[in-house]
SERO-4910 file (N, C-alpha, C, O; in steps of 0.05 Angstrom, whole numbers):
BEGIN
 pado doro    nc1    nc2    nc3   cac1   cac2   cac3    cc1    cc2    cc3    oc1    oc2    oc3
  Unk    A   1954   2330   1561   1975   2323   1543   1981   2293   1545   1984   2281   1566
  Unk    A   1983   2284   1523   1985   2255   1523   2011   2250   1514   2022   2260   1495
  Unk    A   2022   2225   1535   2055   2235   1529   2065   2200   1513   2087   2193   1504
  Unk    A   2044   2188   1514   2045   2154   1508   2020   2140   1516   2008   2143   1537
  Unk    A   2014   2119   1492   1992   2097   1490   1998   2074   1483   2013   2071   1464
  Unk    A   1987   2052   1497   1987   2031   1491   1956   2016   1492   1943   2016   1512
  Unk    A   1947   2004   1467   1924   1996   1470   1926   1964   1464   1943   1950   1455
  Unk    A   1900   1960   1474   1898   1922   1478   1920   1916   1498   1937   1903   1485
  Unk    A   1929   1921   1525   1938   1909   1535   1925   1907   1557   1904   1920   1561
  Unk    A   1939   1886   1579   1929   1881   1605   1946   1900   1622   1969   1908   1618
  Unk    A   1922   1907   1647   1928   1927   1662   1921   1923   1689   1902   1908   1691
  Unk    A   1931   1932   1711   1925   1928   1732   1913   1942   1753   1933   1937   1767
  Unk    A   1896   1957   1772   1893   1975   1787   1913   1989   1796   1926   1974   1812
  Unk    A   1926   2016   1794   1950   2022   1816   1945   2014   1845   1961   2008   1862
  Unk    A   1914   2016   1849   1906   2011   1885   1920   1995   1892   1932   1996   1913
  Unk    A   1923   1965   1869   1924   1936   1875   1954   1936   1872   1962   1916   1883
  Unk    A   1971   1948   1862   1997   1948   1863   2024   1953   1891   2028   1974   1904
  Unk    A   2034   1932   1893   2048   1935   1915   2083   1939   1913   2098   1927   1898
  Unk    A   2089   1960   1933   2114   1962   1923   2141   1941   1910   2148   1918   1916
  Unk    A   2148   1957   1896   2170   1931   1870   2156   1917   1850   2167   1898   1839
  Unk    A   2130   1926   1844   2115   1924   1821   2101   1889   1821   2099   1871   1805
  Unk    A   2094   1894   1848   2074   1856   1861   2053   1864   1856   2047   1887   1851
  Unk    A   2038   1842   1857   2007   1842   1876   2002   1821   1889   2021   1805   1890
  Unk    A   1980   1814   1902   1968   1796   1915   1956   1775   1890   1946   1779   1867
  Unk    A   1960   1760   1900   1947   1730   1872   1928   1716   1886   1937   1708   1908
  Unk    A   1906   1709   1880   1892   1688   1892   1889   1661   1878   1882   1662   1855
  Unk    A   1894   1634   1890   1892   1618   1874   1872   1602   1881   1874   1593   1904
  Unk    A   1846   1593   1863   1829   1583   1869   1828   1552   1880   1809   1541   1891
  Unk    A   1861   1536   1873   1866   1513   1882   1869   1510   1913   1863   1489   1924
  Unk    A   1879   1532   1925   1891   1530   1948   1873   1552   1966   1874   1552   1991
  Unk    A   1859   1567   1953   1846   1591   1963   1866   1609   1987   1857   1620   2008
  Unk    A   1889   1609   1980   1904   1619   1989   1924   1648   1959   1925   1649   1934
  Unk    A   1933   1663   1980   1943   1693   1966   1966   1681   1970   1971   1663   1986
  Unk    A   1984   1693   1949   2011   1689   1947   2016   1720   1927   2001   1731   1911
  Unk    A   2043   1726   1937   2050   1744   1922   2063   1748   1894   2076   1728   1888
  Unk    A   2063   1763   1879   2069   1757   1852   2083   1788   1845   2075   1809   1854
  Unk    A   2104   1786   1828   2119   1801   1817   2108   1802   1788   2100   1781   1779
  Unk    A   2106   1830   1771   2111   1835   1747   2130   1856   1746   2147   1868   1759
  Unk    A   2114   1854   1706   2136   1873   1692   2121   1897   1677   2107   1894   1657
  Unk    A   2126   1921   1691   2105   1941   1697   2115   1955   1667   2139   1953   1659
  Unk    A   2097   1967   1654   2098   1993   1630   2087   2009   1631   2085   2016   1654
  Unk    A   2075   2023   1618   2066   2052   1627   2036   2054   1645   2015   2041   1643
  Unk    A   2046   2076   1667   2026   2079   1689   2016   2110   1682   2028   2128   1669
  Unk    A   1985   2110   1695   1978   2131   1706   1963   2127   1734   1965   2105   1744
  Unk    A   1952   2143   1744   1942   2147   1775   1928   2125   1774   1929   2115   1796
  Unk    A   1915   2109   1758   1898   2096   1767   1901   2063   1744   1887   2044   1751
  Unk    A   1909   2061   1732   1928   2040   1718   1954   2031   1708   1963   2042   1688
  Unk    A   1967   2012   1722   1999   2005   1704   1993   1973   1687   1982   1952   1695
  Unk    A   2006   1981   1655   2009   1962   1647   2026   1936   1651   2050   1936   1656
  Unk    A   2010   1916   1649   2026   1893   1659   2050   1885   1623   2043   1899   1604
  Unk    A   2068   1871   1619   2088   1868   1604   2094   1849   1606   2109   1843   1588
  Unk    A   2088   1830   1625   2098   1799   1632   2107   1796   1667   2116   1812   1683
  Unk    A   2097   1760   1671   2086   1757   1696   2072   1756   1707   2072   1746   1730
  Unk    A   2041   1772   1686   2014   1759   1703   2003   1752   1670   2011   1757   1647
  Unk    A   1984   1741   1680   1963   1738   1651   1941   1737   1660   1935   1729   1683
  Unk    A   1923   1746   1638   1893   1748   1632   1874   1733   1648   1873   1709   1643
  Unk    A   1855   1743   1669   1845   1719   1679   1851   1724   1709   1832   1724   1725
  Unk    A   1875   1729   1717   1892   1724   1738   1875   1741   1763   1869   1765   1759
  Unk    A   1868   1726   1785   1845   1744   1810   1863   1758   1824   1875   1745   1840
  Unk    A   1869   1783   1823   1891   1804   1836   1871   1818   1871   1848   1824   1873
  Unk    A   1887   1819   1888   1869   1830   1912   1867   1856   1912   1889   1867   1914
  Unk    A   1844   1874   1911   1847   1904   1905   1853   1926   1932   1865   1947   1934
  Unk    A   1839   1908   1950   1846   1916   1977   1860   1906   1994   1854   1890   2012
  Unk    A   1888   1918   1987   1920   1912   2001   1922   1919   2028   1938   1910   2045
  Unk    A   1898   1946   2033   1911   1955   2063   1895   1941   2077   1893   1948   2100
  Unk    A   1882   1918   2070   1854   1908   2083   1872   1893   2111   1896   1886   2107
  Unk    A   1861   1890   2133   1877   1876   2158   1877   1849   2149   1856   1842   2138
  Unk    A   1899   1829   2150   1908   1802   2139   1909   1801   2121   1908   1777   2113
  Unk    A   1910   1817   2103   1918   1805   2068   1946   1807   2068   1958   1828   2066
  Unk    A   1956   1785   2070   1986   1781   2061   1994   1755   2051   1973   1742   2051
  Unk    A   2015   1737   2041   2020   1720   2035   2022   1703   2051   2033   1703   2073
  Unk    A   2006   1682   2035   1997   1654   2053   1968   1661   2072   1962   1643   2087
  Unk    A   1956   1677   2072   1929   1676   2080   1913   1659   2066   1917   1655   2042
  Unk    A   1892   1646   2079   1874   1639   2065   1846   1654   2066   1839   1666   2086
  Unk    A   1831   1654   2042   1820   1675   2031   1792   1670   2021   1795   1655   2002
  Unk    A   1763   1676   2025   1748   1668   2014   1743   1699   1996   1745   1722   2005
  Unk    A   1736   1690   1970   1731   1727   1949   1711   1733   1964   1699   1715   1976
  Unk    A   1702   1764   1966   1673   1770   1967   1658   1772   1949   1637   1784   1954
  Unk    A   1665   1758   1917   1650   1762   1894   1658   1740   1895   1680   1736   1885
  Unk    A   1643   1713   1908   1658   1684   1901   1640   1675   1880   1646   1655   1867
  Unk    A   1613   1688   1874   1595   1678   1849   1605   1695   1823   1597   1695   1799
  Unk    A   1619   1706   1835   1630   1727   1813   1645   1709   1782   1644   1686   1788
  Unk    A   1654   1711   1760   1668   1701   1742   1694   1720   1744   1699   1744   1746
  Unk    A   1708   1695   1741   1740   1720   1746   1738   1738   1712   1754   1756   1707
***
């Protein structure tokens, strides 16, 4: 049963979501994580829409329970040939 849709928007992993509707940010200037707040809209198990506060593009960390991922780490990706 489908109870609501929204199409063409940006979305985020629930994995990658941290409580109060954050994630992890990486910034390629500083190669450092910093945390980031959005503005969450409709979820299911495995995606919540973003609404404002991140944009398109933006390198989110998917593995939160990983040991040292927290704010202000510095961070090399494991997809660093990767294209965000």
């Amino acid at each position: 049963m489908e109870l609501a849709r929204s199409d063409n928007v940006l979305r985020v992993p629930t994995e990658a979501v941290l409580e109060g509707d954050a994630v992890f940010v990486f910034s390629e200037e500083t190669g450092e994580l910093s945390k980031q707040k959005f503005d969450a809209g409709l979820s299911n198990w495995n995606h919540i829409e973003v609404t404002g506060g991140l944009s398109g593009g933006t390198r989110i960390v998917l593995s939160i329970g990983r040991a040292g991922v927290e704010a202000g780490a510095k961070v090399v990706p494991e997809n660093a040939d990767a294209e965000p």
